[in-house]
N, C-alpha and C positions, 0 to 999 in steps of 0.2 A: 635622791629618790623622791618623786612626786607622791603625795599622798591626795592629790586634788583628783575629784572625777573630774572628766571633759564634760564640758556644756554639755553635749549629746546625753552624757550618762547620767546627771542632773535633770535634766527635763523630761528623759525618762521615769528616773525617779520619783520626781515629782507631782508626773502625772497618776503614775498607779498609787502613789500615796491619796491623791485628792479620790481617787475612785472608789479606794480601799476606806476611808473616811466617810464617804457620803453614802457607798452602795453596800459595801461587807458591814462595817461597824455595827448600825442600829440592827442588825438581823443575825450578828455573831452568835448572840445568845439563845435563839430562835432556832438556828441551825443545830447547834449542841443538841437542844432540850429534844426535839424533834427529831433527830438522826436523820436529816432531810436535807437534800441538796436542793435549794433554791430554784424555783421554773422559769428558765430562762438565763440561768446565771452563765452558761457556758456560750451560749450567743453574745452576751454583753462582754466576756472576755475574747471573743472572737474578733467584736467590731474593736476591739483596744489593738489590736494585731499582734497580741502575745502566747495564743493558742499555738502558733509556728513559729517561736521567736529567734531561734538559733538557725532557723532551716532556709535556706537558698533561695532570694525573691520568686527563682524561677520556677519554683513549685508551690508559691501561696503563701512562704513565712515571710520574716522581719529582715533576715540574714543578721540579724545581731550578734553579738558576742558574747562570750557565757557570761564575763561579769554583769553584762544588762541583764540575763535571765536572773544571775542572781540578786542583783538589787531588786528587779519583780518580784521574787519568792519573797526578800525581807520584808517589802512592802504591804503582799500580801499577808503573809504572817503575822502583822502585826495586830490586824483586823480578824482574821482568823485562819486558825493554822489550818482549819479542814481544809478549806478550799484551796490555800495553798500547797497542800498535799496533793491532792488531788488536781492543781494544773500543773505542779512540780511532776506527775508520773504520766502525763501526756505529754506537756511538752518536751520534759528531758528524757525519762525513760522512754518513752517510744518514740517520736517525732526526731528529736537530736540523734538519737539511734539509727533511724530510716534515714537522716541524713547525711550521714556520717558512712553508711554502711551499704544499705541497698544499692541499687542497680539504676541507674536510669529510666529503666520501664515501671520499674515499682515503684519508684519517687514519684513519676507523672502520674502514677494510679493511684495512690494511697494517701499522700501527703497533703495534697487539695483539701478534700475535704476536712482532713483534721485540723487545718492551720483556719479553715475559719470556724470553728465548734462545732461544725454537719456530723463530724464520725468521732466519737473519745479513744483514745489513747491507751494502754499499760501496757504492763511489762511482765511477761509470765516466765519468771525462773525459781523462785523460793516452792518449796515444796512438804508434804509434810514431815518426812525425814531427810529433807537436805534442806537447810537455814545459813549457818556460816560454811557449812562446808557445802560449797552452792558447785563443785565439781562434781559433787559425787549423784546428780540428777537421775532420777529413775526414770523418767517417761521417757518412751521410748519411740521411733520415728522411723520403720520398716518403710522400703522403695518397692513400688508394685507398678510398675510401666510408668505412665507418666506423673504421678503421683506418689503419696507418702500417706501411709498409716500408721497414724500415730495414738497411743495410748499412756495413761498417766492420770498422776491431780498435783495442780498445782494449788500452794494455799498462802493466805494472809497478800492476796494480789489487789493493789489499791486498783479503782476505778472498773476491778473485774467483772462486775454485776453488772455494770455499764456499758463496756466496751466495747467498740466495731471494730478497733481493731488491734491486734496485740502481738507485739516482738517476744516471741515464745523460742527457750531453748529445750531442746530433747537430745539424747542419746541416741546413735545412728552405728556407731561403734562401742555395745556396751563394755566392752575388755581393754579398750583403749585408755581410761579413762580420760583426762582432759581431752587428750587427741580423738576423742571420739566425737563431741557437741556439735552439733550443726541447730543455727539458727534458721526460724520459720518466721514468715509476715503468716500469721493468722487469722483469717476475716470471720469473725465471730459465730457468723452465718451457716460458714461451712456445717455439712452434716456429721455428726457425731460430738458439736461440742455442748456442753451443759454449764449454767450455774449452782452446784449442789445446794449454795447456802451465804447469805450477807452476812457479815460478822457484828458480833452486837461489841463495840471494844470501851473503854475505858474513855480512853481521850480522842481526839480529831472526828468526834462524831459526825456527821453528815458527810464526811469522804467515803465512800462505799466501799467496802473491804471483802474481799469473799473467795471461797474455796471454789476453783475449775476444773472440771471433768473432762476427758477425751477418751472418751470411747469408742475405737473404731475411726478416729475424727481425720476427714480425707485433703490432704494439704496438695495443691498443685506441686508439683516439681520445684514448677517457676517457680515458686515464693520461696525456696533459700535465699538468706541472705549469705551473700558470700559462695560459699564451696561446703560442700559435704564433709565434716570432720573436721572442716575450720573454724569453728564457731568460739572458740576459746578468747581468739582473738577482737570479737564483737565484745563479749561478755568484757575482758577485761580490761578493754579501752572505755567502757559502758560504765564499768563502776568507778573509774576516776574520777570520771565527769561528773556521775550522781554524788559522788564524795565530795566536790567541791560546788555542785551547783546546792545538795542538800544543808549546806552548812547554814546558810543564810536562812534558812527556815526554820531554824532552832534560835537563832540570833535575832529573830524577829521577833519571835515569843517571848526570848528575856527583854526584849525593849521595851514591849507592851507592860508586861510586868512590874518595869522598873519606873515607866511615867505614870500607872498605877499607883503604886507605892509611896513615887513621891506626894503626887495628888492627899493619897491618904494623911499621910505624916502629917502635914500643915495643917489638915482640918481636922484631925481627931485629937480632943481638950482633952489631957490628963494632967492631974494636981494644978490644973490651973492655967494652964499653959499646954501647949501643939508639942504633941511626942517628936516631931522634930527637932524639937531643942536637945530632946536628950540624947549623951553622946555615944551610946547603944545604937539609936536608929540612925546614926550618921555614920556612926562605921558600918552597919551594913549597908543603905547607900553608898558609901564610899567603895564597898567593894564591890558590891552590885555595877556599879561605874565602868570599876576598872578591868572587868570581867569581860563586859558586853564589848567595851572599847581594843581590849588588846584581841577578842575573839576577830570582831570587826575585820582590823588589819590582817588577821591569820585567813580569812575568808576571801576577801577582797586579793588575797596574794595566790590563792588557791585557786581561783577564778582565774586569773590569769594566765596562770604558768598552765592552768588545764586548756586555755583558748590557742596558746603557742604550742601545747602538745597536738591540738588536735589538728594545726595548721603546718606540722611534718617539724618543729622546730626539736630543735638538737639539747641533749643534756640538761635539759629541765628536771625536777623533783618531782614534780608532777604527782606519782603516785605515794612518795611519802609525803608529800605538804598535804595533801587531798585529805589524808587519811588522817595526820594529825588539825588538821582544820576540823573537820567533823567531830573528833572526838572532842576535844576540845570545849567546843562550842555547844555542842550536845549535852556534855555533862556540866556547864558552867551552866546552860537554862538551868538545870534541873535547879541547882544551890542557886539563884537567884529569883525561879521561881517558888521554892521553896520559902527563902526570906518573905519573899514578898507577901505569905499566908501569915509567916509569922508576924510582919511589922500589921497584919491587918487584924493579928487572934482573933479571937472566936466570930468575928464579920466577915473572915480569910476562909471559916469552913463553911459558912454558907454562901447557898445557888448565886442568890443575888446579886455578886461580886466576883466578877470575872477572874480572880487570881484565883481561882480554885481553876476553873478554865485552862488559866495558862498553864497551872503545874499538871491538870492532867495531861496537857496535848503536850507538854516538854518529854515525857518519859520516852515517847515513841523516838524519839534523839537516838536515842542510846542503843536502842535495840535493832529498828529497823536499816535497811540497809550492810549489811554488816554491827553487829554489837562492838560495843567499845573495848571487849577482849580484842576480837578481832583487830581492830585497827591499831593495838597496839602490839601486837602481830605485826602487823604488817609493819608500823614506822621501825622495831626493833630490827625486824628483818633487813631494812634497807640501809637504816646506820651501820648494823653488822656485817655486812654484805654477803647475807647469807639466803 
């Protein structure tokens, strides 16, 4: 088994590391304090050509492959998780989505402009009473001639505030259930839709988070993706991919943490001598280490098995590696960013040092995307085969 990337996926890396160093870093802290997204920062991710990175040269992306997006998202991450939150649910929630799913006509209309940061991205299914049980969607999406009226709120939807344009599911078949979802391309524009409200959150501050209204809100025909009451099969081809493309974004943030940490250890004198020496701070290094490293491979494996699912490949795991990668790696930030306040005490609780940072923007790991009940749900279901 090769554990090497290919050059390609090397120079990748390495580019968005050098960008993420020079152009996210000094302003991570900036971003947090502010709850502000950077002016212009979506244009400069656009000229990287990773606003479209997984999507078809022939409609403005990369045509890369999911492990590249996810070495991007780690890369990002490491510098700050907002922002890689927030191009994580453009370009894989909705973009990978649009191209994986949509139509030819709606690829040539939609996709252009997002693959170079002209239009942003998300992804409208979480609601306020359906989270893990993301089947059971109340909004609703009545056919009136050539159109669709649709009504509902969706909530806790990254980049929502922002968005022109958004891969929204509703109920079309309310008694159906799963057999009822049918998928909409959403142009923000349309009339009847609203922003109720940005969310003021804990951690990934400056990614814009917010609750959406549809009132009345009038969706072409055209814009299903897929078929009327098929939509189940968007949805759950959608979350494997974000299970294994979101892993890397939690894995980013223990990395940050943990060059942190060690940075600190060497230079902070107790009894005389660098708490490095003491064999406390080594073994949380050392498992701090061994966390990030076996998460790593669990990611990197997830990535791939989800690029051969999405290219018709046979008998893959797909949906339980996905799901045990995320969990995983999710809750392993949390315990390393955790350490990582601890090995800094009482300099770990203040603003000024980013490991306070990292352990807020690690919690969202856990929770968003499916919670780590969930996905161990899911890995038990697929061992059991039930």
């Amino acid at each position: 088994m090769d554990f090497n990337l290919s050059d390609e996926h090397r120079m990748l890396r390495d580019s968005i590391a050098n960008f993420a160093e020079k152009e996210l870093k000094p302003i991570a802290e900036e971003i947090d304090r502010d709850d502000q997204w950077p002016d212009g920062l979506w244009q400069k991710l656009g000229d990287l050509g990773i606003m479209g990175i997984t999507v078809d040269p022939l409609f403005g992306g990369a045509g890369a492959d999911i492990l590249s997006a996810a070495l991007v998202g780690e890369e990002l991450a490491k510098a700050s998780a907002a922002v890689a939150l927030s191009w994580g649910a453009h370009a894989n929630l909705c973009c990978n989505n649009l191209n994986s799913h949509a139509s030819y006509e709606q690829k040539i209309k939609y996709l252009p402009p997002l693959c170079t940061g002209q239009h942003i991205g998300a992804l409208g299914l979480t609601e306020p009473n359906a989270g893990s049980d993301a089947v059971n969607i109340q909004t609703t999406a009545k056919r009136k001639g050539d159109h669709y009226v649709v009504n509902g709120t969706k909530m806790f939807i990254t980049n929502g505030p922002i968005a022109d344009t958004i891969v929204l599911y509703t109920k079309t078949d309310k008694g159906a259930g799963a057999k009822g979802i049918t998928a909409f391309i959403l142009d923000t524009k349309f009339p009847g839709f609203s922003v109720s409200k940005k969310l003021n959150k804990v951690g990934n501050r400056g990614s814009a988070t917010g609750e959406l209204i549809l009132q009345d809100c009038i969706i072409p025909a055209e814009n299903i993706i897929g078929e009327e009451n098929k939509g189940i099969a968007v949805m759950m081809g959608g979350l494997d991919v974000e299970r294994a493309f979101f892993g890397t974004y939690a894995l980013g943030i223990a990395q940050a943490a943990f060059v942190e940490s060690i940075k600190y250890a060497k230079e902070r004198m107790q009894f005389g001598k660098p708490i490095a020496s003491f064999q406390m701070i080594q073994q949380k290094l050392a498992d701090m280490y061994t966390g990030i490293e076996a998460a790593r491979l669990l990611c990197y494996k997830a990535a791939i098995l989800a690029d051969s699912a999405k290219k018709g490949g046979k008998g893959t795991e797909v949906h339980q590696i996905s799901a045990a990668a995320i969990l995983f790696t999710a809750e392993m930030a949390c315990r390393v960013c955790e350490e990582a306040v601890q090995i800094h005490g009482g300099y770990g609780y203040c603003l000024e040092y980013p490991v306070q940072r990292f352990w807020r923007d690690a919690k969202l790991g856990t929770i968003g995307g499916g919670t780590s009940e969930i996905r161990r749900l899911i890995v038990a279901r697929e061992i059991l085969g039930m």
